[in-house]
VEXDREN-502544 format. One line per 2 residues: number of its first residue (from 1); their letters; for each residue z, y, x of C-alpha. Coordinates in steps of 0.1 Angstrom, whole numbers, plus 5000, padded with zeros to 4 digits. Example, Ala and Ser with C-alpha at 12.3 -4.5 7.8 and 13.67 -1.06 7.14 Angstrom:
1 = as = 5078:4955:5123  5071:4989:5137 .
This chain:
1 = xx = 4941:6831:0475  4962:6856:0452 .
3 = xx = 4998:6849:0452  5015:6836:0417 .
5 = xx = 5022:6867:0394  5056:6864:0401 .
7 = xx = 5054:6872:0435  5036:6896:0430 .
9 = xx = 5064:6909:0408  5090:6906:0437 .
11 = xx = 5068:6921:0461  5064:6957:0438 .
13 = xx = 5096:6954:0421  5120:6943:0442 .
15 = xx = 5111:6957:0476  5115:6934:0505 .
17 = xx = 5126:6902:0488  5096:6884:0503 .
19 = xx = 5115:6873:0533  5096:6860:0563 .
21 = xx = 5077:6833:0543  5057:6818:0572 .
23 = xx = 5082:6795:0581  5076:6769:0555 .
25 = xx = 5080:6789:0524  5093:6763:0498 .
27 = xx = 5108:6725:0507  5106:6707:0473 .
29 = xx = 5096:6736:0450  5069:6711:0427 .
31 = xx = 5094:6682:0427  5126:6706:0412 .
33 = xx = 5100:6718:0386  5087:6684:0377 .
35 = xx = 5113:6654:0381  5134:6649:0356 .
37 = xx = 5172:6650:0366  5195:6621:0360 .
39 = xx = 5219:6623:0331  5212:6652:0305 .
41 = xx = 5173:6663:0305  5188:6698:0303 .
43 = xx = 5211:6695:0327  5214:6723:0355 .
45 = xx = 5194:6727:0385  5207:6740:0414 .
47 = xx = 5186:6754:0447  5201:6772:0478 .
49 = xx = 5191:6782:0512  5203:6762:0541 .
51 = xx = 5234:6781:0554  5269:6778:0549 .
53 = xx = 5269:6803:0521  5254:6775:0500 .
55 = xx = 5288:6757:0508  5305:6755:0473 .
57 = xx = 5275:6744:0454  5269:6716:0481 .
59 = xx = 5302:6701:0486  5301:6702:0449 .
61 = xx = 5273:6677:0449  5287:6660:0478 .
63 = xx = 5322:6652:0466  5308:6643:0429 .
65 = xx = 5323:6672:0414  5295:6680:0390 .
67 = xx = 5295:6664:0353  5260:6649:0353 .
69 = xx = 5255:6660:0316  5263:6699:0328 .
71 = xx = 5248:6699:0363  5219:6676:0376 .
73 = xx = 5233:6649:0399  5201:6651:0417 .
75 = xx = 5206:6667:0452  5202:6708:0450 .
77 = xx = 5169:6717:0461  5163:6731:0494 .
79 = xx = 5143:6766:0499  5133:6784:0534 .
81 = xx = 5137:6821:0527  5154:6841:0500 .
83 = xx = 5122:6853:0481  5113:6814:0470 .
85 = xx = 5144:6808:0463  5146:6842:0440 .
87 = xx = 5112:6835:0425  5121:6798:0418 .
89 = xx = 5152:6811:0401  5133:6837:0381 .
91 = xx = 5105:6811:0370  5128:6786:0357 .
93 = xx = 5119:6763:0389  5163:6758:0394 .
95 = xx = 5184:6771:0368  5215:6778:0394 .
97 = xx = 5216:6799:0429  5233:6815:0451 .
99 = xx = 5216:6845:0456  5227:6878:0477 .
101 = xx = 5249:6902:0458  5224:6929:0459 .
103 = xx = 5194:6909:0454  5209:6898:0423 .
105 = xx = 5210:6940:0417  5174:6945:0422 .
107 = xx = 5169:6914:0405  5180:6928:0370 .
109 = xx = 5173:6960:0372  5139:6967:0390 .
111 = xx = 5123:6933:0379  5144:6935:0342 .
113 = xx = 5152:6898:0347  5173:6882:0326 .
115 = xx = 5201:6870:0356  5238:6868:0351 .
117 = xx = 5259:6869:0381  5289:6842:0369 .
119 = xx = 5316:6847:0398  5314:6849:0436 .
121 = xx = 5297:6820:0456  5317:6835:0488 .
123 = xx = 5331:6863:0505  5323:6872:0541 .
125 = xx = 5305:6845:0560  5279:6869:0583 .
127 = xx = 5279:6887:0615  5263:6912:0637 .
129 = xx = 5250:6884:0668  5233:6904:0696 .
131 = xx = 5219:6893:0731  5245:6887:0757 .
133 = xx = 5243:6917:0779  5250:6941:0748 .
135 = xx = 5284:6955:0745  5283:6980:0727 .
137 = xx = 5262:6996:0694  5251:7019:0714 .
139 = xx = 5231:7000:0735  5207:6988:0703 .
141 = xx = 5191:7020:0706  5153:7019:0709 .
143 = xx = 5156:6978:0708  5149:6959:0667 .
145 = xx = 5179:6942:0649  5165:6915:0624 .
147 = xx = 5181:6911:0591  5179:6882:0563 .
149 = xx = 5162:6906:0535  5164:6944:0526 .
151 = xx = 5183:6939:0493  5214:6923:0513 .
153 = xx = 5250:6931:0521  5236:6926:0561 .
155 = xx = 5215:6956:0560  5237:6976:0542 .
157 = xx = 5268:6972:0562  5244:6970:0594 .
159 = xx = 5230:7006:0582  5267:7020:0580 .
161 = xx = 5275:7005:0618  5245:7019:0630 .
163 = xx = 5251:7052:0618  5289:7055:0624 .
165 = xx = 5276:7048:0661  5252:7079:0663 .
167 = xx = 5222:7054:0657  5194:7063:0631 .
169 = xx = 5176:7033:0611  5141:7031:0609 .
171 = xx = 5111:7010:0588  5080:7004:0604 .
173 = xx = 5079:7021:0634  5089:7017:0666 .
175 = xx = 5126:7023:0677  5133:7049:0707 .
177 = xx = 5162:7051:0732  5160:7088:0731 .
179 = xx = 5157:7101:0696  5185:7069:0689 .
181 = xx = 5166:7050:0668  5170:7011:0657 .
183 = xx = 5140:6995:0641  5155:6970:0615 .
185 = xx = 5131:6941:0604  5136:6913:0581 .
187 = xx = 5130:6881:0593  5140:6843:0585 .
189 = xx = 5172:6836:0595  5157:6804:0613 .
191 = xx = 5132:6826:0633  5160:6850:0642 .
193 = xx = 5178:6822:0670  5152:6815:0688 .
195 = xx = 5136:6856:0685  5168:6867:0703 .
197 = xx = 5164:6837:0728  5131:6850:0738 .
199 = xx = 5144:6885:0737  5120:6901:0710 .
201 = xx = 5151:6909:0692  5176:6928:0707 .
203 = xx = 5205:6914:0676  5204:6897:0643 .
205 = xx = 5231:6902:0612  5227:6867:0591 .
207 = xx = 5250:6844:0575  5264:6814:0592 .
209 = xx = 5257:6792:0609  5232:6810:0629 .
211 = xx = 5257:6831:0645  5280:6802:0655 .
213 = xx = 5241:6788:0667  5238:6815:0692 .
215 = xx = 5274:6815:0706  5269:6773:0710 .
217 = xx = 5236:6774:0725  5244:6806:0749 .
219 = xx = 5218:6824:0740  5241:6852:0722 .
221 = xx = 5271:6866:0714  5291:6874:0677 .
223 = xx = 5297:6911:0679  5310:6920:0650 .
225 = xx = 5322:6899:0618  5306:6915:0586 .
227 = xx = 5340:6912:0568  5360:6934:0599 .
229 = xx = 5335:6965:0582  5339:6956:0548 .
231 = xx = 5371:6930:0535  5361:6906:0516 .
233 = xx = 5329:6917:0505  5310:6895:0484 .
235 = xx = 5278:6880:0500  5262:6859:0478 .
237 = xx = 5266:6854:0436  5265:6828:0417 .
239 = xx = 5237:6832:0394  5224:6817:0363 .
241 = xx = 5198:6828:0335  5215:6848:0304 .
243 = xx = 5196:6820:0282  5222:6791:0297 .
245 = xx = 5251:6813:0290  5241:6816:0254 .
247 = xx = 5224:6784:0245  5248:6761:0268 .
249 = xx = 5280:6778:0274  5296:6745:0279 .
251 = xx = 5274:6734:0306  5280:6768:0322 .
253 = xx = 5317:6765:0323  5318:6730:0339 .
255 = xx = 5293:6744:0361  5318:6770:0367 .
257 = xx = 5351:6746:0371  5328:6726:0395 .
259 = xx = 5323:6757:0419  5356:6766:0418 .
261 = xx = 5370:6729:0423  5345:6726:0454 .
263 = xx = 5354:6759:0467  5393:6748:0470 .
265 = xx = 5384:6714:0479  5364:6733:0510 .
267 = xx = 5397:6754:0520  5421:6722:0519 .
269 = xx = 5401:6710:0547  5372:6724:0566 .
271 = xx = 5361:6699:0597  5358:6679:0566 .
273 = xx = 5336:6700:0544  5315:6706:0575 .
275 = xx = 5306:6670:0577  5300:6670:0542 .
277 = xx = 5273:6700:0545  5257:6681:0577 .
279 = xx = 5252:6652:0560  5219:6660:0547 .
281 = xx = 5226:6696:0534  5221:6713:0560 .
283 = xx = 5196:6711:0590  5216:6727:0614 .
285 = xx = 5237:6708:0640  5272:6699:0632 .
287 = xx = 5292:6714:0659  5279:6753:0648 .
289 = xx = 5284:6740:0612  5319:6732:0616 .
291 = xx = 5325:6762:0639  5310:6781:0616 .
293 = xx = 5338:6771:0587  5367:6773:0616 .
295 = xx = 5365:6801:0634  5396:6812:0653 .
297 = xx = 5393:6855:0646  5418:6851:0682 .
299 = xx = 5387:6843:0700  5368:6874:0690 .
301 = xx = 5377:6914:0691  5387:6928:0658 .
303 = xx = 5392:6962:0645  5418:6952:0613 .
305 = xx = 5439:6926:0629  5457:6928:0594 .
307 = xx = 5425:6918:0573  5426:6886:0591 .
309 = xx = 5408:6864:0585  5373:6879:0583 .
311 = xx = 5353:6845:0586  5333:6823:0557 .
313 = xx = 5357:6828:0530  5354:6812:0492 .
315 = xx = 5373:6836:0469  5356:6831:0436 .
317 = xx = 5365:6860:0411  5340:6891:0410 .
319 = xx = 5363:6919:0416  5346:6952:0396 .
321 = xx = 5357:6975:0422  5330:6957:0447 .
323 = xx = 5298:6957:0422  5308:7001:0416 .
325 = xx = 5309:7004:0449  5279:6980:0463 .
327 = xx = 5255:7000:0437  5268:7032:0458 .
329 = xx = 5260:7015:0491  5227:7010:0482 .
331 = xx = 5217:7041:0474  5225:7051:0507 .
333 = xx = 5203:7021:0521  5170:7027:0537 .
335 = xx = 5149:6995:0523  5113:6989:0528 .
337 = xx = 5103:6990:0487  5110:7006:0457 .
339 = xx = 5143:7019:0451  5134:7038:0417 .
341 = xx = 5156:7018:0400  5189:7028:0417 .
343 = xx = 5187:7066:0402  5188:7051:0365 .
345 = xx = 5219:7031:0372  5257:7041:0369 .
347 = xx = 5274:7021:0395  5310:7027:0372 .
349 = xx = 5289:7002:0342  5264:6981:0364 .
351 = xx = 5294:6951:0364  5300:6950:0327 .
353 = xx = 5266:6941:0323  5259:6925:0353 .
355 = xx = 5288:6901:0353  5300:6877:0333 .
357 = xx = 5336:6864:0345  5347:6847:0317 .
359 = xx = 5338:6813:0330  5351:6819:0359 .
361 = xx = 5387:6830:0344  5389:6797:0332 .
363 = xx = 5382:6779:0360  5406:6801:0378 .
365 = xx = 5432:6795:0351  5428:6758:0353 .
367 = xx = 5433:6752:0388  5469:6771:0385 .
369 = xx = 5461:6811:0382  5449:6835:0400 .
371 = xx = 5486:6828:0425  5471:6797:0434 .
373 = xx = 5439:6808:0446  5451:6835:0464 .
375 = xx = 5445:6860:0443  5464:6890:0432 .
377 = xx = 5475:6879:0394  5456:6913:0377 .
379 = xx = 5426:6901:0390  5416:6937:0401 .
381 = xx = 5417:6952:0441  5409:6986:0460 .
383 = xx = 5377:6982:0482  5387:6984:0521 .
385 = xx = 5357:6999:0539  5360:7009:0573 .
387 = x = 5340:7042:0586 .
Protein backbone atom coordinates (compact mmCIF):
# COMPACT_ATOMS: atom_id res chain seq x y z
CA UNK A 1 0.00 0.00 0.00
CA UNK A 2 1.71 3.47 -0.85
CA UNK A 3 1.88 5.68 2.07
CA UNK A 4 -0.38 9.12 2.05
CA UNK A 5 1.58 11.84 0.01
CA UNK A 6 2.36 13.49 2.93
CA UNK A 7 4.50 10.98 4.27
CA UNK A 8 5.99 10.60 1.62
CA UNK A 9 6.84 14.30 1.94
CA UNK A 10 8.33 13.85 5.48
CA UNK A 11 10.19 10.92 4.53
CA UNK A 12 12.27 12.96 1.41
CA UNK A 13 12.02 16.27 2.97
CA UNK A 14 12.46 16.09 6.32
CA UNK A 15 14.94 13.26 6.86
CA UNK A 16 14.20 10.94 9.72
CA UNK A 17 10.85 12.32 10.99
CA UNK A 18 9.22 8.97 10.42
CA UNK A 19 9.96 7.82 13.91
CA UNK A 20 9.57 4.10 14.65
CA UNK A 21 6.04 3.83 13.43
CA UNK A 22 5.47 0.16 14.20
CA UNK A 23 4.31 0.69 17.43
CA UNK A 24 0.83 1.74 16.75
CA UNK A 25 1.43 4.69 14.52
CA UNK A 26 -1.72 6.95 15.18
CA UNK A 27 -4.31 6.63 18.41
CA UNK A 28 -7.39 8.62 17.21
CA UNK A 29 -5.97 10.17 14.05
CA UNK A 30 -9.70 9.69 11.96
CA UNK A 31 -11.74 10.77 15.00
CA UNK A 32 -9.50 14.37 15.44
CA UNK A 33 -10.13 14.86 11.68
CA UNK A 34 -13.75 14.05 11.74
CA UNK A 35 -15.68 14.87 15.15
CA UNK A 36 -16.70 18.02 15.50
CA UNK A 37 -15.40 19.77 18.75
CA UNK A 38 -17.67 21.23 21.33
CA UNK A 39 -18.18 25.00 21.50
CA UNK A 40 -16.80 26.94 18.35
CA UNK A 41 -16.71 24.60 14.99
CA UNK A 42 -13.35 26.34 14.41
CA UNK A 43 -12.09 26.03 17.55
CA UNK A 44 -8.43 24.63 18.00
CA UNK A 45 -7.29 21.23 18.00
CA UNK A 46 -4.63 20.18 20.01
CA UNK A 47 -2.52 16.60 19.64
CA UNK A 48 0.68 15.59 21.59
CA UNK A 49 2.75 12.64 22.20
CA UNK A 50 2.41 10.97 25.51
CA UNK A 51 5.43 12.38 27.65
CA UNK A 52 5.66 14.89 30.03
CA UNK A 53 6.70 17.49 27.40
CA UNK A 54 3.05 17.53 26.43
CA UNK A 55 2.56 18.85 30.13
CA UNK A 56 1.34 22.44 29.57
CA UNK A 57 -1.14 21.79 26.87
CA UNK A 58 -2.60 18.84 29.03
CA UNK A 59 -2.95 20.38 32.37
CA UNK A 60 -4.47 23.01 30.35
CA UNK A 61 -7.24 20.76 29.32
CA UNK A 62 -7.26 19.19 32.66
CA UNK A 63 -7.66 22.33 34.89
CA UNK A 64 -10.35 23.93 32.27
CA UNK A 65 -8.01 26.50 31.29
CA UNK A 66 -8.99 26.60 27.71
CA UNK A 67 -11.87 29.08 26.35
CA UNK A 68 -14.05 26.49 24.46
CA UNK A 69 -14.66 29.13 21.66
CA UNK A 70 -10.56 29.37 21.20
CA UNK A 71 -9.41 25.84 22.01
CA UNK A 72 -11.58 22.53 21.57
CA UNK A 73 -12.67 21.32 24.99
CA UNK A 74 -12.51 17.91 23.52
CA UNK A 75 -9.54 15.96 25.11
CA UNK A 76 -6.10 16.59 22.97
CA UNK A 77 -5.64 13.82 20.72
CA UNK A 78 -3.11 11.20 21.45
CA UNK A 79 -0.31 10.20 18.74
CA UNK A 80 2.55 7.30 19.05
CA UNK A 81 5.56 8.73 17.38
CA UNK A 82 6.61 12.21 16.38
CA UNK A 83 6.20 11.65 12.48
CA UNK A 84 2.11 11.22 12.88
CA UNK A 85 1.99 13.72 15.06
CA UNK A 86 4.02 16.06 12.50
CA UNK A 87 2.12 14.83 9.54
CA UNK A 88 -1.33 15.30 11.41
CA UNK A 89 -0.14 18.86 12.17
CA UNK A 90 0.84 19.50 8.62
CA UNK A 91 -2.45 18.03 7.09
CA UNK A 92 -4.73 20.03 9.14
CA UNK A 93 -5.61 16.72 11.25
CA UNK A 94 -4.86 19.11 14.90
CA UNK A 95 -4.36 22.63 14.52
CA UNK A 96 -1.93 22.88 17.80
CA UNK A 97 1.33 20.68 18.83
CA UNK A 98 4.08 20.49 20.57
CA UNK A 99 6.62 19.57 18.31
CA UNK A 100 10.56 19.27 18.81
CA UNK A 101 12.34 22.58 18.29
CA UNK A 102 14.32 21.36 15.38
CA UNK A 103 11.59 19.43 13.81
CA UNK A 104 9.69 22.47 13.69
CA UNK A 105 13.17 23.80 11.66
CA UNK A 106 13.03 21.13 9.06
CA UNK A 107 9.51 21.48 9.15
CA UNK A 108 9.51 25.01 7.43
CA UNK A 109 12.33 24.99 5.70
CA UNK A 110 12.88 21.54 3.85
CA UNK A 111 9.02 20.77 3.62
CA UNK A 112 8.20 24.87 3.01
CA UNK A 113 5.28 24.33 5.49
CA UNK A 114 3.50 26.95 6.60
CA UNK A 115 4.27 26.39 10.79
CA UNK A 116 4.70 29.09 13.24
CA UNK A 117 6.56 28.34 16.34
CA UNK A 118 4.28 30.68 19.07
CA UNK A 119 6.58 30.37 22.28
CA UNK A 120 8.26 27.49 24.12
CA UNK A 121 6.15 24.39 25.30
CA UNK A 122 9.29 23.59 27.71
CA UNK A 123 12.74 23.78 28.47
CA UNK A 124 14.83 20.71 29.42
CA UNK A 125 12.88 17.67 30.27
CA UNK A 126 15.35 14.75 28.63
CA UNK A 127 18.28 12.70 29.60
CA UNK A 128 21.01 10.44 28.47
CA UNK A 129 19.49 6.87 30.38
CA UNK A 130 22.05 4.08 29.82
CA UNK A 131 22.26 0.33 31.13
CA UNK A 132 23.33 0.07 34.70
CA UNK A 133 26.84 -1.14 34.42
CA UNK A 134 27.88 1.99 32.19
CA UNK A 135 29.70 4.73 33.94
CA UNK A 136 31.15 6.41 31.78
CA UNK A 137 30.72 7.73 27.81
CA UNK A 138 33.38 5.98 27.11
CA UNK A 139 32.16 2.78 27.61
CA UNK A 140 29.21 3.35 24.66
CA UNK A 141 31.82 2.69 22.29
CA UNK A 142 30.96 -0.10 19.73
CA UNK A 143 27.40 -0.50 21.65
CA UNK A 144 23.86 1.66 19.77
CA UNK A 145 22.23 4.70 21.75
CA UNK A 146 18.57 5.13 20.60
CA UNK A 147 17.18 8.53 20.10
CA UNK A 148 13.45 9.88 19.74
CA UNK A 149 14.03 11.29 15.97
CA UNK A 150 17.08 12.79 13.97
CA UNK A 151 15.65 16.38 13.83
CA UNK A 152 15.69 16.63 17.79
CA UNK A 153 17.60 18.58 20.48
CA UNK A 154 18.52 14.57 21.91
CA UNK A 155 20.64 13.81 18.93
CA UNK A 156 22.17 16.96 18.77
CA UNK A 157 23.33 17.41 22.18
CA UNK A 158 23.95 13.53 22.28
CA UNK A 159 26.29 14.13 19.08
CA UNK A 160 28.32 16.91 21.05
CA UNK A 161 28.71 14.30 24.28
CA UNK A 162 29.79 11.76 22.14
CA UNK A 163 32.32 13.59 20.54
CA UNK A 164 33.67 15.71 23.50
CA UNK A 165 34.29 11.96 24.80
CA UNK A 166 36.62 10.86 21.87
CA UNK A 167 33.44 8.87 20.38
CA UNK A 168 32.53 9.16 16.56
CA UNK A 169 28.70 8.89 15.53
CA UNK A 170 27.63 6.69 12.97
CA UNK A 171 24.27 5.97 10.62
CA UNK A 172 23.72 2.65 9.49
CA UNK A 173 26.45 0.68 10.30
CA UNK A 174 27.65 -1.11 12.91
CA UNK A 175 29.39 0.59 15.88
CA UNK A 176 33.11 -0.70 16.85
CA UNK A 177 34.97 -0.60 20.20
CA UNK A 178 38.14 0.01 18.38
CA UNK A 179 37.72 2.65 15.75
CA UNK A 180 35.25 4.40 18.76
CA UNK A 181 32.27 4.34 17.11
CA UNK A 182 28.53 4.79 18.49
CA UNK A 183 25.79 3.65 16.21
CA UNK A 184 22.78 6.10 16.92
CA UNK A 185 19.32 4.83 15.92
CA UNK A 186 15.97 6.35 16.23
CA UNK A 187 13.47 4.55 17.86
CA UNK A 188 10.03 5.06 19.80
CA UNK A 189 10.49 6.29 22.96
CA UNK A 190 8.14 3.42 24.15
CA UNK A 191 10.33 0.72 22.53
CA UNK A 192 13.46 2.31 24.00
CA UNK A 193 12.50 0.88 28.02
CA UNK A 194 12.12 -2.24 27.36
CA UNK A 195 15.22 -2.29 24.29
CA UNK A 196 17.62 -1.33 27.12
CA UNK A 197 15.92 -3.95 29.46
CA UNK A 198 16.76 -6.72 27.05
CA UNK A 199 20.10 -5.10 26.45
CA UNK A 200 19.82 -4.40 22.53
CA UNK A 201 20.49 -0.92 23.44
CA UNK A 202 23.44 -0.08 25.23
CA UNK A 203 21.53 3.88 26.22
CA UNK A 204 18.63 5.90 25.14
CA UNK A 205 18.40 10.07 25.20
CA UNK A 206 14.39 10.70 25.38
CA UNK A 207 12.19 12.97 27.17
CA UNK A 208 10.51 12.09 30.46
CA UNK A 209 9.10 9.98 31.73
CA UNK A 210 11.04 7.24 30.28
CA UNK A 211 14.06 8.09 31.97
CA UNK A 212 12.46 8.33 35.48
CA UNK A 213 10.83 4.63 33.85
CA UNK A 214 14.15 3.05 33.87
CA UNK A 215 15.55 4.45 37.21
CA UNK A 216 11.86 3.05 38.91
CA UNK A 217 11.93 -0.21 37.27
CA UNK A 218 15.88 -0.89 37.69
CA UNK A 219 16.52 -1.60 34.50
CA UNK A 220 18.78 1.74 34.08
CA UNK A 221 20.32 4.56 35.20
CA UNK A 222 19.97 8.66 34.27
CA UNK A 223 23.42 9.64 33.24
CA UNK A 224 23.30 12.76 32.17
CA UNK A 225 20.43 15.50 32.26
CA UNK A 226 20.08 17.14 28.73
CA UNK A 227 19.86 20.58 30.36
CA UNK A 228 23.56 20.02 32.56
CA UNK A 229 24.97 20.21 28.44
CA UNK A 230 22.90 22.80 27.34
CA UNK A 231 20.84 25.38 30.06
CA UNK A 232 17.71 25.70 29.37
CA UNK A 233 17.44 24.56 25.97
CA UNK A 234 14.24 24.52 24.37
CA UNK A 235 12.90 20.95 23.63
CA UNK A 236 9.69 21.20 22.20
CA UNK A 237 7.65 24.45 20.44
CA UNK A 238 4.56 25.33 20.50
CA UNK A 239 3.30 25.24 17.05
CA UNK A 240 0.40 26.45 15.14
CA UNK A 241 -0.31 26.93 11.22
CA UNK A 242 0.50 30.70 9.94
CA UNK A 243 -3.28 30.56 8.65
CA UNK A 244 -4.67 30.62 12.60
CA UNK A 245 -2.41 33.46 13.33
CA UNK A 246 -3.80 35.53 10.56
CA UNK A 247 -7.34 34.55 10.21
CA UNK A 248 -7.91 33.92 14.16
CA UNK A 249 -5.47 35.86 16.12
CA UNK A 250 -7.78 36.02 18.95
CA UNK A 251 -8.11 32.37 19.27
CA UNK A 252 -4.33 32.26 19.10
CA UNK A 253 -3.78 34.50 21.95
CA UNK A 254 -6.12 32.71 24.43
CA UNK A 255 -4.60 29.76 23.20
CA UNK A 256 -1.47 31.37 24.22
CA UNK A 257 -2.70 32.83 27.80
CA UNK A 258 -3.99 29.19 28.29
CA UNK A 259 -0.37 27.66 27.83
CA UNK A 260 1.12 30.05 29.83
CA UNK A 261 -1.64 29.94 32.74
CA UNK A 262 -1.16 25.92 32.72
CA UNK A 263 2.52 26.16 32.63
CA UNK A 264 2.58 28.34 36.09
CA UNK A 265 -0.31 26.51 37.39
CA UNK A 266 2.22 23.26 36.78
CA UNK A 267 5.22 24.94 38.79
CA UNK A 268 2.90 26.12 41.84
CA UNK A 269 2.53 22.49 42.46
CA UNK A 270 3.95 19.51 40.73
CA UNK A 271 2.72 16.00 42.65
CA UNK A 272 -0.41 17.75 41.67
CA UNK A 273 0.12 18.32 38.02
CA UNK A 274 1.37 14.77 37.88
CA UNK A 275 -1.85 13.38 38.92
CA UNK A 276 -3.46 15.55 36.55
CA UNK A 277 -1.28 14.13 33.45
CA UNK A 278 -1.98 10.33 34.89
CA UNK A 279 -5.42 10.80 34.85
CA UNK A 280 -5.93 9.69 31.42
CA UNK A 281 -3.19 11.78 29.68
CA UNK A 282 -0.68 9.82 30.02
CA UNK A 283 -0.12 6.00 29.86
CA UNK A 284 2.69 5.77 31.85
CA UNK A 285 2.53 4.87 35.61
CA UNK A 286 2.16 7.64 38.14
CA UNK A 287 5.06 7.22 40.36
CA UNK A 288 7.79 7.86 37.12
CA UNK A 289 5.25 10.65 36.17
CA UNK A 290 5.54 12.45 39.24
CA UNK A 291 9.26 11.73 39.54
CA UNK A 292 9.60 12.77 36.43
CA UNK A 293 8.14 16.53 37.37
CA UNK A 294 10.19 16.30 40.97
CA UNK A 295 13.36 15.36 40.49
CA UNK A 296 15.80 16.19 43.33
CA UNK A 297 19.22 17.28 40.86
CA UNK A 298 20.99 16.15 44.75
CA UNK A 299 20.32 12.69 43.81
CA UNK A 300 22.26 12.75 40.59
CA UNK A 301 26.00 14.00 39.54
CA UNK A 302 26.04 17.33 37.89
CA UNK A 303 28.70 19.21 36.11
CA UNK A 304 27.05 23.07 36.69
CA UNK A 305 25.83 22.77 40.20
CA UNK A 306 24.98 26.65 39.50
CA UNK A 307 22.56 25.83 36.50
CA UNK A 308 20.43 24.05 38.95
CA UNK A 309 17.88 22.92 38.29
CA UNK A 310 18.34 21.02 35.00
CA UNK A 311 15.01 18.92 35.17
CA UNK A 312 11.45 19.34 33.09
CA UNK A 313 11.30 23.06 33.21
CA UNK A 314 8.17 25.28 31.63
CA UNK A 315 9.84 28.63 30.72
CA UNK A 316 7.63 29.84 27.96
CA UNK A 317 9.37 32.81 25.99
CA UNK A 318 11.52 31.81 22.77
CA UNK A 319 14.67 33.41 23.58
CA UNK A 320 16.40 34.32 19.88
CA UNK A 321 19.82 33.63 21.03
CA UNK A 322 18.58 29.63 21.21
CA UNK A 323 16.88 29.46 17.51
CA UNK A 324 20.72 31.32 16.04
CA UNK A 325 22.40 28.96 17.73
CA UNK A 326 20.19 25.60 17.35
CA UNK A 327 20.32 26.25 13.37
CA UNK A 328 24.30 26.15 14.07
CA UNK A 329 24.03 22.89 15.92
CA UNK A 330 22.41 21.33 13.29
CA UNK A 331 24.66 21.84 10.81
CA UNK A 332 27.03 20.07 12.73
CA UNK A 333 24.50 17.11 13.15
CA UNK A 334 24.91 13.84 11.36
CA UNK A 335 21.11 12.92 10.55
CA UNK A 336 19.94 10.15 8.42
CA UNK A 337 18.14 12.49 5.53
CA UNK A 338 18.45 15.46 3.66
CA UNK A 339 20.03 18.29 5.20
CA UNK A 340 20.17 20.52 1.86
CA UNK A 341 18.16 22.87 3.40
CA UNK A 342 20.51 23.99 6.29
CA UNK A 343 23.20 25.59 3.69
CA UNK A 344 20.33 28.08 2.47
CA UNK A 345 19.55 29.22 5.93
CA UNK A 346 21.23 32.16 8.13
CA UNK A 347 20.86 31.05 11.59
CA UNK A 348 21.25 35.14 12.71
CA UNK A 349 17.30 35.53 10.63
CA UNK A 350 15.79 31.90 10.94
CA UNK A 351 13.90 33.28 14.39
CA UNK A 352 12.36 36.47 12.91
CA UNK A 353 10.64 34.28 10.63
CA UNK A 354 10.35 31.36 12.40
CA UNK A 355 8.85 32.82 15.60
CA UNK A 356 6.15 34.59 16.40
CA UNK A 357 6.30 35.84 20.22
CA UNK A 358 3.86 38.36 20.21
CA UNK A 359 1.25 36.20 21.75
CA UNK A 360 3.31 34.99 23.96
CA UNK A 361 4.47 38.63 25.32
CA UNK A 362 1.06 39.11 26.30
CA UNK A 363 0.46 36.31 28.04
CA UNK A 364 3.73 36.89 29.80
CA UNK A 365 2.60 40.42 30.51
CA UNK A 366 -0.60 39.39 31.92
CA UNK A 367 0.39 37.06 34.45
CA UNK A 368 2.71 39.92 36.05
CA UNK A 369 5.94 40.34 33.52
CA UNK A 370 8.58 38.67 32.65
CA UNK A 371 9.84 39.20 36.92
CA UNK A 372 7.12 37.00 37.65
CA UNK A 373 7.87 34.21 35.52
CA UNK A 374 11.21 34.07 36.17
CA UNK A 375 12.45 35.72 33.54
CA UNK A 376 15.05 38.28 33.00
CA UNK A 377 12.80 41.67 32.22
CA UNK A 378 14.67 42.25 28.49
CA UNK A 379 13.47 39.06 27.52
CA UNK A 380 16.89 38.37 25.82
CA UNK A 381 19.85 35.68 27.35
CA UNK A 382 23.48 34.44 26.37
CA UNK A 383 23.36 30.63 25.40
CA UNK A 384 25.37 28.47 28.10
CA UNK A 385 26.75 25.38 26.27
CA UNK A 386 29.08 23.28 27.88
CA UNK A 387 32.05 21.65 25.68
Amino acid sequence: MNAPISRRLLLAGVGGLTVAGGIGGVVGLGRAATAAPPGASDALRVGYLPITDAAPLLVAHAAGLYEPAAVSSTKPVLFRSWSSLAEAFVTRKVDVVHLLMPMAVALRYAMKSPVQVLGWNHTNGSALTVAPDIVDLEQLAGAQVAIPAWWSIHNIILQRMLRTHGLRPVIRTGASRGDKTVELIVMSPSDMVPALANGSIAGYVVADPFNAMAQVRGIGRIHTFLGDVWRQHACCALLVHQSAIDERPAAVQSLADSVVAAQHHIDLDRPRAATELAGGYLPQPKPAIAKALTYDPADFAVRNVDWQPQRLGFQPFPFASFTERLVTEMDNTLVDGDRRFLGRLDPATVHADLVDDRFIRNAIGSRGGAAALGLPPELTRTEQVTP
